[in-house]
C-alpha positions in Angstrom: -126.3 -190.7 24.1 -126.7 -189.8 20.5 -129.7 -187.2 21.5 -131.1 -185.4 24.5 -134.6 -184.2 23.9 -135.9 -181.0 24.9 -139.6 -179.7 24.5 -142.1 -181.8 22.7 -145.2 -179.8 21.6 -147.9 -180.5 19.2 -151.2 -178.5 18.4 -154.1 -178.9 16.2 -155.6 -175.8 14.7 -158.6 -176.4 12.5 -157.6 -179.2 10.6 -154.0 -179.0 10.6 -151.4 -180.7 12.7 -148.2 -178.9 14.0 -145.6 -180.6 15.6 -142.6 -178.9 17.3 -139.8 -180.1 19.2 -136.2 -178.9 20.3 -133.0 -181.6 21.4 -130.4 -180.5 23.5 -127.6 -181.9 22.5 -127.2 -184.6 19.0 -124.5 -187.1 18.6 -124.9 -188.8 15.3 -128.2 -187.7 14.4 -129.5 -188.6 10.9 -132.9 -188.2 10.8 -136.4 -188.2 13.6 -139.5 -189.5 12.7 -142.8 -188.3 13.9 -144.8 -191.3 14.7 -148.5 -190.3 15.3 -151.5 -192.9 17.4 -155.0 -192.4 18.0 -154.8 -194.8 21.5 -150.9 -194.1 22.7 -149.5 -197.3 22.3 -149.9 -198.2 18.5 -147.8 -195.8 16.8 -147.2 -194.9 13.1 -145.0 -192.6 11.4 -146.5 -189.9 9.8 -142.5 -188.3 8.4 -139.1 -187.7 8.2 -137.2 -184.7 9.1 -133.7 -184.7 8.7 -131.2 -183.5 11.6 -130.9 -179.8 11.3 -127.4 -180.3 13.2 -124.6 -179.9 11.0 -123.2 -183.8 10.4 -126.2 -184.5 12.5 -124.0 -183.4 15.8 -124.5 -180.1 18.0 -123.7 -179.4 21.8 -126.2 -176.5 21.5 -130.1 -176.6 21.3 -131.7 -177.2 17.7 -134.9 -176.2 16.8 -137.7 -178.5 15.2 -141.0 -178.2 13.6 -143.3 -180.1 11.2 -146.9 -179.6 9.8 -149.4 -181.5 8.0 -152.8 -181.8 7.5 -154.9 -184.1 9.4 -156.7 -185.1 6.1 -153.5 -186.3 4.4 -152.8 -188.8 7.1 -155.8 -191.2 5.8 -154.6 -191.6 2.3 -151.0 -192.0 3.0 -151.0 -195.3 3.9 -153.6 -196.2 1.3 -151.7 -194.3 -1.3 -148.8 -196.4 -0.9 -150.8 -199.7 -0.9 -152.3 -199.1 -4.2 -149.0 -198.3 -5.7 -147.7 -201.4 -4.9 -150.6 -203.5 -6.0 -150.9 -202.1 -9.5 -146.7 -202.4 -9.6 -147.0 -206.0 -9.7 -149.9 -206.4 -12.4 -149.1 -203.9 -14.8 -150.3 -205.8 -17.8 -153.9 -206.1 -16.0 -156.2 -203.2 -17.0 -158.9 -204.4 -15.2 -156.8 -204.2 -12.2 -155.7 -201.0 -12.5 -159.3 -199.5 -13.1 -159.8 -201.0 -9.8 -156.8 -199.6 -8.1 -158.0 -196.2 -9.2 -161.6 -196.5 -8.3 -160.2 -198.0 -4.7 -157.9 -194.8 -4.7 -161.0 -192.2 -5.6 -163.1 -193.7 -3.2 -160.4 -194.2 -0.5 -159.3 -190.4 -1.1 -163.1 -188.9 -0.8 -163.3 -191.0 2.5 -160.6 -189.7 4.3 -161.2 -186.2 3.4 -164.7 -187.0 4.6 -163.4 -188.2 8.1 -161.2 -185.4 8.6 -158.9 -186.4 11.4 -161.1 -189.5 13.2 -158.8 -191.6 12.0 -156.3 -190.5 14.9 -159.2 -189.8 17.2 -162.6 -188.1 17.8 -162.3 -184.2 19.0 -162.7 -185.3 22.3 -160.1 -188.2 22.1 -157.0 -186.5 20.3 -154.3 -187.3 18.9 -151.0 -188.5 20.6 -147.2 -187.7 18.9 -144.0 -188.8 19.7 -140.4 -188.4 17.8 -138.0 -191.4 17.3 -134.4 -190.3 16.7 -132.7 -192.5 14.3 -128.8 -192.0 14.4 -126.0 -193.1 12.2 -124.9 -196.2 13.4 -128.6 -197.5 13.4 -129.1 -196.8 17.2 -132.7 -195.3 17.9 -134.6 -192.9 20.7 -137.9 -191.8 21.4 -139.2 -188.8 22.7 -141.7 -188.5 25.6 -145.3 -189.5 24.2 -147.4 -186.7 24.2 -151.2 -185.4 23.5 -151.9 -183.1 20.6 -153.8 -179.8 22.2 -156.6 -178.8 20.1 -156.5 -174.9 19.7 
C-alpha cells in the first residue's frame, strides 16, 4: 500500500480551520489533498500538501498539518470561475466590468457567511485526506467531523 494513515484531526477555532494528520508508513507519496463537505458524502478539495517524506517514501511516521480560514473557502471556487470567464472574452469590456462586480459582490458574500457554506455551528464541518501517489494510485483517509473549539 502506498500509505498507511495514522491520526486524522481537525479543529475549528473562531473562524479558522486546522487540519492535522500523521501516515505511518508512504510508498510513493506525491501529494494529499484535503477535501472538505458540509453533508459527508459530497466532498471538495480545499488544498494540496506535498508529501513531507523524502521522494515521497518513509517507514517511519510523518507529521501533517494545514490551516485556512473558513472565509476563504467561499471565494475559492468562485475565484477561479471568474478567471476563466473573463480568459475567454478578453476583448469584451463590458464583460469584464461584470466579472469584477460578480467577484466584489461574490467576495463580500462569503465573508458575510463566514463558514455556512460547510455547515451551520451546530452542523460542522467534515474533512478527509486523499493520498495521491506516483503512479496515479489514490487513498482516502477516514472521514471525519471538524470539532469546534
Amino acid at each position: 500500500l502506498p500509505v498507511s494513515f495514522g491520526s486524522v484531526s481537525a479543529t475549528i477555532s473562531g473562524n479558522v480551520l486546522f487540519v492535522n494528520w500523521q501516515t505511518l508508513k508512504e510508498t510513493n507519496v506525491d501529494h494529499f489533498e484535503i477535501e472538505v463537505s458540509a453533508d459527508g458524502n459530497a466532498f471538495r478539495k480545499i488544498a494540496t500538501v506535498p508529501s513531507n517524506a523524502k521522494d515521497g517514501s518513509s517507514d517511519t511516521p510523518v507529521q501533517y498539518e494545514f490551516t485556512v480560514p473558513l472565509t476563504s473557502l467561499g471565494i475559492m471556487g468562485l475565484s477561479v470561475m471568474l478567471l476563466c470567464i473573463s480568459a475567454l472574452y478578453p476583448k469584451r469590456k463590458w464583460l469584464m466590468l461584470l466579472v469584477v462586480l460578480a467577484g466584489i459582490t461574490g467576495l463580500l458574500y462569503s465573508c458575510s457567511r463566514n463558514d455556512e457554506a460547510l455547515g451551520s455551528k451546530n452542523d460542522g464541518i467534515y474533512i478527509r485526506i486523499k493520498e495521491m501517489d506516483k503512479d496515479g494510485g489514490i487513498k482516502y483517509s477516514k472521514t471525519i467531523k471538524a470539532i469546534r473549539l
